[in-house]
PyMOL Python script that loads the backbone (N, CA, C, O; Angstrom):
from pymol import cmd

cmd.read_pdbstr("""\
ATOM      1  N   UNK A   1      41.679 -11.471  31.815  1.00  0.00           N
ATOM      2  CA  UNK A   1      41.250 -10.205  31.276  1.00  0.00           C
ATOM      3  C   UNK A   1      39.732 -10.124  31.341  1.00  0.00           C
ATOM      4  O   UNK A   1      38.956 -11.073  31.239  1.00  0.00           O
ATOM      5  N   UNK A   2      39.378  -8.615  31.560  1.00  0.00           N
ATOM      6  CA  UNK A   2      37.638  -8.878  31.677  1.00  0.00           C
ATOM      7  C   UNK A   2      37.642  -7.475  30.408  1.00  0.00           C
ATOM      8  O   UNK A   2      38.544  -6.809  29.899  1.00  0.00           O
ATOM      9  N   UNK A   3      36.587  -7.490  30.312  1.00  0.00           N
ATOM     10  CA  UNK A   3      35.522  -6.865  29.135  1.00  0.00           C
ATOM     11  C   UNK A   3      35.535  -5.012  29.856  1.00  0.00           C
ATOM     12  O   UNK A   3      36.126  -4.620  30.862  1.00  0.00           O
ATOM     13  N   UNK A   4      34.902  -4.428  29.159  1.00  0.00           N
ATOM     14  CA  UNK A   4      35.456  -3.011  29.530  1.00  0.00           C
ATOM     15  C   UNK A   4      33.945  -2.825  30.281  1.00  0.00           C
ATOM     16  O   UNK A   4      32.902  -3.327  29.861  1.00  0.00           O
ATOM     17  N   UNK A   5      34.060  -2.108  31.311  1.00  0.00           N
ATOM     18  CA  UNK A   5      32.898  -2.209  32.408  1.00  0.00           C
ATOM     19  C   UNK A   5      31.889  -0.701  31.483  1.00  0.00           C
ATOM     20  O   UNK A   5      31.968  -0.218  30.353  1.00  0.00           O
ATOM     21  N   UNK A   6      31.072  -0.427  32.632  1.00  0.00           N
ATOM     22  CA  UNK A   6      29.785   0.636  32.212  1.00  0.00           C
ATOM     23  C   UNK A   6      30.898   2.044  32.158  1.00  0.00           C
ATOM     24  O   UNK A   6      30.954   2.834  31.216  1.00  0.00           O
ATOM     25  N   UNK A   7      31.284   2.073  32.738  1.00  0.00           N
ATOM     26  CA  UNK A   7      32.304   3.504  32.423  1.00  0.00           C
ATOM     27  C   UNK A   7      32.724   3.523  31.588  1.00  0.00           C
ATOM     28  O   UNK A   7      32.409   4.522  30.942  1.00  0.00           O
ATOM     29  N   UNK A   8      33.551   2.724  30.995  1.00  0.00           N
ATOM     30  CA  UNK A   8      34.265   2.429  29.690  1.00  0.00           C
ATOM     31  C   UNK A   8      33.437   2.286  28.526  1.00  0.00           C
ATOM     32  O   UNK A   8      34.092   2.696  27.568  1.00  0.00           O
ATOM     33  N   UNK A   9      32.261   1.882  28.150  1.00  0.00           N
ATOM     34  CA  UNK A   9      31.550   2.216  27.137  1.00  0.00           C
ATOM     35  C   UNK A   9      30.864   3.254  27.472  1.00  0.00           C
ATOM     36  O   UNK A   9      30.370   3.538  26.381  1.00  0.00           O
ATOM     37  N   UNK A  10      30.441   4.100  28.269  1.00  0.00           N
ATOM     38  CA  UNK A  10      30.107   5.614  28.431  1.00  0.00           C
ATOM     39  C   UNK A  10      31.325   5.953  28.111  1.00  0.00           C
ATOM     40  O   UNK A  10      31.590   5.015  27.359  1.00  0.00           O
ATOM     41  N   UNK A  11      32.119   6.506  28.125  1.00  0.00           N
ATOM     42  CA  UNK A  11      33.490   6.867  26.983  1.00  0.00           C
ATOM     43  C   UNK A  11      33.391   6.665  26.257  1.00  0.00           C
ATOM     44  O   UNK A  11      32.723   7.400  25.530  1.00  0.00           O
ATOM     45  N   UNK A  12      33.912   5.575  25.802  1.00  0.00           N
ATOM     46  CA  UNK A  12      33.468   5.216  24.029  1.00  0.00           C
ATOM     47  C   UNK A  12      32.643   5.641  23.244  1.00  0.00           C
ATOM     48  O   UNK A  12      32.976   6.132  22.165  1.00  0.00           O
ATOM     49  N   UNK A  13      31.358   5.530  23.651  1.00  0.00           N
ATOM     50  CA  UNK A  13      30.313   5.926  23.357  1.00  0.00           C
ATOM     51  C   UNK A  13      30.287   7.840  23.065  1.00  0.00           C
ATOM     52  O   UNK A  13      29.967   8.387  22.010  1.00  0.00           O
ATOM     53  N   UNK A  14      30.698   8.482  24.275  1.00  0.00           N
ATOM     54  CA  UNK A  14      30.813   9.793  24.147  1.00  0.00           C
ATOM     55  C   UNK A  14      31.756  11.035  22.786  1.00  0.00           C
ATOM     56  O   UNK A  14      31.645  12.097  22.174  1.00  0.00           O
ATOM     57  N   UNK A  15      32.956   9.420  23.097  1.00  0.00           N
ATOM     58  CA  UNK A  15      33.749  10.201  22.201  1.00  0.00           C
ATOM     59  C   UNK A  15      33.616   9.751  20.610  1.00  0.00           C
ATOM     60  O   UNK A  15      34.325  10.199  19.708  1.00  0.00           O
ATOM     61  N   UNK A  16      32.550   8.766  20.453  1.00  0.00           N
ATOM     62  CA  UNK A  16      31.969   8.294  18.992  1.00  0.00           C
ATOM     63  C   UNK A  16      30.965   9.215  18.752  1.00  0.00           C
ATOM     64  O   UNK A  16      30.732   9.267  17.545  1.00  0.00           O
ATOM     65  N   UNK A  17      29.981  10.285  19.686  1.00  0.00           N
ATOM     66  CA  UNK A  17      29.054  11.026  19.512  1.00  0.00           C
ATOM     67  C   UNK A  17      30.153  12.171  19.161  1.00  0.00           C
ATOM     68  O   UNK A  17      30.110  12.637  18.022  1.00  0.00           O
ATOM     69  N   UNK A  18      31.101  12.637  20.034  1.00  0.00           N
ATOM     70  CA  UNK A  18      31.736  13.939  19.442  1.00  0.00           C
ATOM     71  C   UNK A  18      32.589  14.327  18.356  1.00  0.00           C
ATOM     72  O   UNK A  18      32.882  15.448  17.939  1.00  0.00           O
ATOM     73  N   UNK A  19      33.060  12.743  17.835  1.00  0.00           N
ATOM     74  CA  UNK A  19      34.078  12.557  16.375  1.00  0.00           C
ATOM     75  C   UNK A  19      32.783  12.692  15.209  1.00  0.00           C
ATOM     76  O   UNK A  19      32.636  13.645  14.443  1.00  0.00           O
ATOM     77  N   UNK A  20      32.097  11.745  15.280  1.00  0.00           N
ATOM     78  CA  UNK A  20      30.898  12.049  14.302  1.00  0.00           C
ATOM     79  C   UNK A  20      29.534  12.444  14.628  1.00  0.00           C
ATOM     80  O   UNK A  20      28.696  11.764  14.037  1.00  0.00           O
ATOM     81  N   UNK A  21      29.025  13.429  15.467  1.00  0.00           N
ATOM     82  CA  UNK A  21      27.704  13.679  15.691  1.00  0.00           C
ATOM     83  C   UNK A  21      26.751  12.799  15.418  1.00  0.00           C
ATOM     84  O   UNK A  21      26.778  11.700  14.863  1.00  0.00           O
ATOM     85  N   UNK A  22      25.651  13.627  16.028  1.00  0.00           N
ATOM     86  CA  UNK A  22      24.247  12.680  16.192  1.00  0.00           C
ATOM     87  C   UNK A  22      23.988  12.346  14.975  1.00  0.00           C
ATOM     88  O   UNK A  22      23.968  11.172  14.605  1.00  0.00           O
ATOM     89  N   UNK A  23      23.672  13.743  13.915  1.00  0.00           N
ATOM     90  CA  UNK A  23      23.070  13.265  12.581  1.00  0.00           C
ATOM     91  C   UNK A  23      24.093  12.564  11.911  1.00  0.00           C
ATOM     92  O   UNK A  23      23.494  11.660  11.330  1.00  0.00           O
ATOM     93  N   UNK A  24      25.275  12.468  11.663  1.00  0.00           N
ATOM     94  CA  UNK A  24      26.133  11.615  11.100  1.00  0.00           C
ATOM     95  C   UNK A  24      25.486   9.809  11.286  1.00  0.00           C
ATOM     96  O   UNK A  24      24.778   9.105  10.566  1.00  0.00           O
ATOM     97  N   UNK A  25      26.210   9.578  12.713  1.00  0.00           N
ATOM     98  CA  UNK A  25      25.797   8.811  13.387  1.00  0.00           C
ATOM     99  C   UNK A  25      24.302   8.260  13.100  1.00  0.00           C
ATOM    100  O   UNK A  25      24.202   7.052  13.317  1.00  0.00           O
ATOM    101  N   UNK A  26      23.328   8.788  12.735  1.00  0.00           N
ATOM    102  CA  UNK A  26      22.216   8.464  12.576  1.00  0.00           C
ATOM    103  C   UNK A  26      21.408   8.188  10.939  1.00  0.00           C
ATOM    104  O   UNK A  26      20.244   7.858  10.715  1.00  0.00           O
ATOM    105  N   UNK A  27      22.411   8.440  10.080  1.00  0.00           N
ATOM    106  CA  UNK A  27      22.309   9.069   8.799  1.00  0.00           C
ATOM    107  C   UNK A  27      23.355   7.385   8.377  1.00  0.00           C
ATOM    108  O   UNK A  27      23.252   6.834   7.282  1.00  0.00           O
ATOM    109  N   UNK A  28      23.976   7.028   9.146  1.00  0.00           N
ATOM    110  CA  UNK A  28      24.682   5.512   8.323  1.00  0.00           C
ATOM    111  C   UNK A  28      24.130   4.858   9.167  1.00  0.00           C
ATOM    112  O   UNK A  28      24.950   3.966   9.384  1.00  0.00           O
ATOM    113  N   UNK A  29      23.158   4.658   9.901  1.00  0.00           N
ATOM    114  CA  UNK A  29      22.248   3.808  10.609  1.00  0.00           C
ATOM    115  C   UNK A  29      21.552   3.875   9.297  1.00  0.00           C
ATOM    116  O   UNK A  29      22.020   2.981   8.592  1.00  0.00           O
ATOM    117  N   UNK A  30      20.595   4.578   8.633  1.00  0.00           N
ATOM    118  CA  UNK A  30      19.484   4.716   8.192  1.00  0.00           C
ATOM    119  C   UNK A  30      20.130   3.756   6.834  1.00  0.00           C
ATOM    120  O   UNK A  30      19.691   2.656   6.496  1.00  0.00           O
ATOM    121  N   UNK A  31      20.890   4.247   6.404  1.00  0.00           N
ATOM    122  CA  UNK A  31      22.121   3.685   5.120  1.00  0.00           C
ATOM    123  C   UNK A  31      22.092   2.357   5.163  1.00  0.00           C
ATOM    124  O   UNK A  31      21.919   1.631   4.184  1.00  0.00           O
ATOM    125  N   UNK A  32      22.271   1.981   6.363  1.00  0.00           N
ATOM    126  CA  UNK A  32      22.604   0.391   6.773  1.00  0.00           C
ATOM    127  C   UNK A  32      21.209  -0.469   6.881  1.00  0.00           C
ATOM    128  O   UNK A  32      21.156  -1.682   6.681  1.00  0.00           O
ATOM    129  N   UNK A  33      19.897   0.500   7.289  1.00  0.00           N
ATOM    130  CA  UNK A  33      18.655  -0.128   7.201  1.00  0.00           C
ATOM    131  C   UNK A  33      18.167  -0.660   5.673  1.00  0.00           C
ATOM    132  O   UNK A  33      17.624  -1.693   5.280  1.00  0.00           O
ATOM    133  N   UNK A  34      18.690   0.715   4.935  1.00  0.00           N
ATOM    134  CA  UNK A  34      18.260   0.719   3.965  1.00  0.00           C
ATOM    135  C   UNK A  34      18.865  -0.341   3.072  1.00  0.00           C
ATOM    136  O   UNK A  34      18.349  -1.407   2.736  1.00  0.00           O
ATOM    137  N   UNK A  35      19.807   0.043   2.815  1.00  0.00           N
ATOM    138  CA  UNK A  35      20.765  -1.860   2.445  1.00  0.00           C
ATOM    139  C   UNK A  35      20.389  -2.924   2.617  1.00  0.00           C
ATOM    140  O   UNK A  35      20.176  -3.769   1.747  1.00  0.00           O
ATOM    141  N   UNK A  36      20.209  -3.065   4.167  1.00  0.00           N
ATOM    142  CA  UNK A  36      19.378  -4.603   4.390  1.00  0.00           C
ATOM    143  C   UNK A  36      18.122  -4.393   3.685  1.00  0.00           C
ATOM    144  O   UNK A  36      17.956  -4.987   2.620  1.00  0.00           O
ATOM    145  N   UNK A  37      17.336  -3.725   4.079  1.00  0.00           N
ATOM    146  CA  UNK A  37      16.082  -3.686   3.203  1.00  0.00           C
ATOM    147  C   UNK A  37      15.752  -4.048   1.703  1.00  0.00           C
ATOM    148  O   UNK A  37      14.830  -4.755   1.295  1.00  0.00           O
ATOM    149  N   UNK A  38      17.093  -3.145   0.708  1.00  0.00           N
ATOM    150  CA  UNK A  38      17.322  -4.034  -0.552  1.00  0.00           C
ATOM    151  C   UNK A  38      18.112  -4.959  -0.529  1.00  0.00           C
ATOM    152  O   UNK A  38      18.211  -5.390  -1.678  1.00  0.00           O
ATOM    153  N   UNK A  39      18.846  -5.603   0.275  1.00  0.00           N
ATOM    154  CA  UNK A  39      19.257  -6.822   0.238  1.00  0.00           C
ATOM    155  C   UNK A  39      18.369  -8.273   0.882  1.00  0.00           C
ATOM    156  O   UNK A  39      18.967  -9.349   0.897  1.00  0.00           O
ATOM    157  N   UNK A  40      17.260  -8.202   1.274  1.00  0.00           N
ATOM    158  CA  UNK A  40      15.889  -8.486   1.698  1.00  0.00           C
ATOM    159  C   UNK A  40      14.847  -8.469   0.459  1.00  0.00           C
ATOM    160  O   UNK A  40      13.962  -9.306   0.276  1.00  0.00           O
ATOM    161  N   UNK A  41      15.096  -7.484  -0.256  1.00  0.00           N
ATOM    162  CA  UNK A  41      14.124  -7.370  -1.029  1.00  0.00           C
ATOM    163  C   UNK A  41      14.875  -8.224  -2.855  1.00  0.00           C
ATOM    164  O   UNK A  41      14.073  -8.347  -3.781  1.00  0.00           O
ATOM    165  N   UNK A  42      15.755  -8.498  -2.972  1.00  0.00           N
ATOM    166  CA  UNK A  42      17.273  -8.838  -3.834  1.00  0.00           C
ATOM    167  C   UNK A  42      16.586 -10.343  -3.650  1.00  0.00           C
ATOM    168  O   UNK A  42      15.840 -10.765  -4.533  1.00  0.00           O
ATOM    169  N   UNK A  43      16.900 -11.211  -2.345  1.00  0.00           N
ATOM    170  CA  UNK A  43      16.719 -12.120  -1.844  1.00  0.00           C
ATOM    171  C   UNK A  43      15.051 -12.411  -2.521  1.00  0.00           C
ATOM    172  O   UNK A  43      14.933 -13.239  -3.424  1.00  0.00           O
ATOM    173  N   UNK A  44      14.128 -11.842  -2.124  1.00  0.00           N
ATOM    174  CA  UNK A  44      12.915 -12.100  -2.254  1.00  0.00           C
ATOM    175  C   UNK A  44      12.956 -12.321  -4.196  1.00  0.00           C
ATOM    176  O   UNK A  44      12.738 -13.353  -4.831  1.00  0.00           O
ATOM    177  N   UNK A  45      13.206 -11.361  -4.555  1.00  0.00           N
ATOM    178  CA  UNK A  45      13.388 -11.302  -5.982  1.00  0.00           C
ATOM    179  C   UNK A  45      13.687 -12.749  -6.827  1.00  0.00           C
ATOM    180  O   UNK A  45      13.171 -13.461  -7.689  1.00  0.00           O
ATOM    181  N   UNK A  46      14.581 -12.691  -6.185  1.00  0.00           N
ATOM    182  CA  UNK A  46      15.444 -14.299  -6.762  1.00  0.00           C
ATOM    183  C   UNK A  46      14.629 -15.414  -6.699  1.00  0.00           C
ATOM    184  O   UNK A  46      14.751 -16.233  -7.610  1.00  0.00           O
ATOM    185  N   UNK A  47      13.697 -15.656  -5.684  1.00  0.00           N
ATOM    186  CA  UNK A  47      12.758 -16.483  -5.785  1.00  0.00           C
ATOM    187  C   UNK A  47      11.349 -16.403  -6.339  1.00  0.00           C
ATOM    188  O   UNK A  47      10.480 -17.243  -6.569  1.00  0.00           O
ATOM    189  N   UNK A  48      11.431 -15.212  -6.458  1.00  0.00           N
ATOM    190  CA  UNK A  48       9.812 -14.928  -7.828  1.00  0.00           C
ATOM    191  C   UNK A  48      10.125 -15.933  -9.439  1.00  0.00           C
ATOM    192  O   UNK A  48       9.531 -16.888  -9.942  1.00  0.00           O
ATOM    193  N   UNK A  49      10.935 -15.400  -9.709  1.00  0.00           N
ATOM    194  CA  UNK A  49      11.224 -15.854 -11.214  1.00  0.00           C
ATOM    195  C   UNK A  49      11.263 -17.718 -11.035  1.00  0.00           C
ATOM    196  O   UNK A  49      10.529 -18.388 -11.762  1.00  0.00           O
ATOM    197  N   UNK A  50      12.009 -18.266 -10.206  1.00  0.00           N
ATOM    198  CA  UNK A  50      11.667 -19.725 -10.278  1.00  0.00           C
ATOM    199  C   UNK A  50      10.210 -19.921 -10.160  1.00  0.00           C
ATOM    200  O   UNK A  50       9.551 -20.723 -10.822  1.00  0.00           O
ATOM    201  N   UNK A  51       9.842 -19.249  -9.409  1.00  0.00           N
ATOM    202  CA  UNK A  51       7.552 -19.624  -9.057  1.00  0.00           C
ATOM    203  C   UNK A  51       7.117 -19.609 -10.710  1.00  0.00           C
ATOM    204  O   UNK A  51       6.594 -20.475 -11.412  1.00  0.00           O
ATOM    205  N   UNK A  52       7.716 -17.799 -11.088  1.00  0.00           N
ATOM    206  CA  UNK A  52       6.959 -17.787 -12.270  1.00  0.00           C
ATOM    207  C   UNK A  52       7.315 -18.913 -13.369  1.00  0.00           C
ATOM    208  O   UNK A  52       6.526 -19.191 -14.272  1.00  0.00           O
ATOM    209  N   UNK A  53       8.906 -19.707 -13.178  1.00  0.00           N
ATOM    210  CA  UNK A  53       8.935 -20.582 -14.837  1.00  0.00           C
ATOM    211  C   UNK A  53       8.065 -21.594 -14.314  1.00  0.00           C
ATOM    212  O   UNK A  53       7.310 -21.949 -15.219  1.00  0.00           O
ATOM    213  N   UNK A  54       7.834 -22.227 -13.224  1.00  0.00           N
ATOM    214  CA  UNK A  54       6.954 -23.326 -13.051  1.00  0.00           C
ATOM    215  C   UNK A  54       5.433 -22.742 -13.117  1.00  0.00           C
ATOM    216  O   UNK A  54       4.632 -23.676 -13.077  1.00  0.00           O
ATOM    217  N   UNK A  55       4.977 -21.816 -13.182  1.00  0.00           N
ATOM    218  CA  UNK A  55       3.724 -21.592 -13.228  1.00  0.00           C
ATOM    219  C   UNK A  55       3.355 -21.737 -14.995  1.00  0.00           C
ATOM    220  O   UNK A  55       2.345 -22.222 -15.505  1.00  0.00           O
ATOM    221  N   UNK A  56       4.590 -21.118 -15.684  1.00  0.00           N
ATOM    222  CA  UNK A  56       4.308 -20.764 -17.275  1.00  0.00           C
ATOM    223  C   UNK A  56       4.592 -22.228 -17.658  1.00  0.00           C
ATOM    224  O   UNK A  56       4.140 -22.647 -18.724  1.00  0.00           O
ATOM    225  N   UNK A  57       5.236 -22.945 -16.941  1.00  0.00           N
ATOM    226  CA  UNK A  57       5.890 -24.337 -17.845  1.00  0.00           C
ATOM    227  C   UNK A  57       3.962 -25.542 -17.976  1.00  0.00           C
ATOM    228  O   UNK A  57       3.709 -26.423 -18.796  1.00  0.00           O
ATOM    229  N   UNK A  58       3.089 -25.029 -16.859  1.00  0.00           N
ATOM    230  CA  UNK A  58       2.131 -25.034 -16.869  1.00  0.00           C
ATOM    231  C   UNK A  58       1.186 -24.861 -17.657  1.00  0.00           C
ATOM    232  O   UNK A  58       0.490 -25.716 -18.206  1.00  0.00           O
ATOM    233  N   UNK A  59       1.142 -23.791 -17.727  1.00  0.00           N
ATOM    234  CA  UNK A  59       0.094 -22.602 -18.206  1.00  0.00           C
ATOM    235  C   UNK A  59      -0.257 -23.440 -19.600  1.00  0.00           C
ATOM    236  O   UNK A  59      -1.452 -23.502 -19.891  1.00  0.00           O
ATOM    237  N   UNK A  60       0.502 -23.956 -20.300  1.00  0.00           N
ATOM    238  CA  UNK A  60       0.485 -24.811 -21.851  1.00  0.00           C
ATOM    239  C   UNK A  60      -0.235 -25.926 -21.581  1.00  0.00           C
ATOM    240  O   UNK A  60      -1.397 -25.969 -21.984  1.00  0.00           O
ATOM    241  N   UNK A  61       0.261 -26.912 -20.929  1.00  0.00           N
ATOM    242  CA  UNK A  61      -0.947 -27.649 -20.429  1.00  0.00           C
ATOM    243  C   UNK A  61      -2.475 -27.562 -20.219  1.00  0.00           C
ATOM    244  O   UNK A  61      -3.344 -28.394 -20.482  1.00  0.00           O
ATOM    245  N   UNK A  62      -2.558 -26.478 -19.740  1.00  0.00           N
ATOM    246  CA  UNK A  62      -4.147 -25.673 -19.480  1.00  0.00           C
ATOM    247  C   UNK A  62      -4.678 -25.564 -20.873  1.00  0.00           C
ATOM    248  O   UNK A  62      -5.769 -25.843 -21.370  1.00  0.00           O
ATOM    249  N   UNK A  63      -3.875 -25.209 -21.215  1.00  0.00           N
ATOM    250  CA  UNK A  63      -4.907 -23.972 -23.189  1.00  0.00           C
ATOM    251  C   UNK A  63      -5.066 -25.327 -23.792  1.00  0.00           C
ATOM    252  O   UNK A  63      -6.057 -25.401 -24.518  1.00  0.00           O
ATOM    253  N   UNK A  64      -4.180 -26.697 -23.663  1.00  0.00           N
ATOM    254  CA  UNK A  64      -4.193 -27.312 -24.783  1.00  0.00           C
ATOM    255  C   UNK A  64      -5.325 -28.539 -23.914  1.00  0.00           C
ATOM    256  O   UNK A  64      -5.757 -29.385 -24.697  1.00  0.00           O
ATOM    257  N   UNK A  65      -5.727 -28.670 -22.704  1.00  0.00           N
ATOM    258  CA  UNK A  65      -6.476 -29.080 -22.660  1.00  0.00           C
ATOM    259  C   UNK A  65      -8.454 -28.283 -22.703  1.00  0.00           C
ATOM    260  O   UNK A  65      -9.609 -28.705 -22.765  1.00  0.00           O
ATOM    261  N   UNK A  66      -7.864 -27.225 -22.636  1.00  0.00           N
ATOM    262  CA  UNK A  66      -9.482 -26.220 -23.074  1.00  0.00           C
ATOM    263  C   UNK A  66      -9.617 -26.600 -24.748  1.00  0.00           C
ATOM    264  O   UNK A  66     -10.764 -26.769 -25.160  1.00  0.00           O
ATOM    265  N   UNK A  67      -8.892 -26.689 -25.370  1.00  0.00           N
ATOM    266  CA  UNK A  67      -8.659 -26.659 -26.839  1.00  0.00           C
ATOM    267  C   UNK A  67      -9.124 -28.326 -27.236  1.00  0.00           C
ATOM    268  O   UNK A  67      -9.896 -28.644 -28.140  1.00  0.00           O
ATOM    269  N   UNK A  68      -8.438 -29.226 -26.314  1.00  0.00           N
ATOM    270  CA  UNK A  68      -9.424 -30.421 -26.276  1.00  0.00           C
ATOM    271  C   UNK A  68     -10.865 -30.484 -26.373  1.00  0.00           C
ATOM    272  O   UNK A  68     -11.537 -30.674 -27.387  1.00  0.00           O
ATOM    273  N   UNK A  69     -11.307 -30.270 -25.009  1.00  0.00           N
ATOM    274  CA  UNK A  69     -12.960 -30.056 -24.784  1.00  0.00           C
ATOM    275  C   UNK A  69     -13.931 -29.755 -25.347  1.00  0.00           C
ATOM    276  O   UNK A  69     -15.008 -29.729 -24.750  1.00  0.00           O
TER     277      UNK A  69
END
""", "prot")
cmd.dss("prot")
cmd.show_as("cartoon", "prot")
cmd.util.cbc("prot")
cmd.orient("prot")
């Protein structure tokens, strides 16, 4: 069996533009950017808050050695 040649996805393709139009079609692209984008940004999130407890678990150390001096 082989794979569907250049004709066969020009079909496909044609009759996916005429079931749901361009702006359809282009409008759950944008949907799908946008998703990854907060799921990118979700990801990033999750690793702020560990930085910040090790920065604060810190931060006490600092005052109580100024408070020394």
């Amino acid at each position: 069996m082989h794979g569907p040649g250049l004709w066969g996805i020009i079909i496909v393709a044609v009759v996916v533009v005429l079931l749901f139009g361009r702006g359809k079609i282009s409008g759950m692209m944008g949907e799908m950017a946008s998703g990854i984008k907060a799921f990118q940004k979700g990801m990033r999130d999750e690793d702020k808050p560990q930085l910040n407890a090790s920065t604060q678990a810190e931060a006490p150390h600092e005052t109580e050695k100024a408070k020394d001096a």
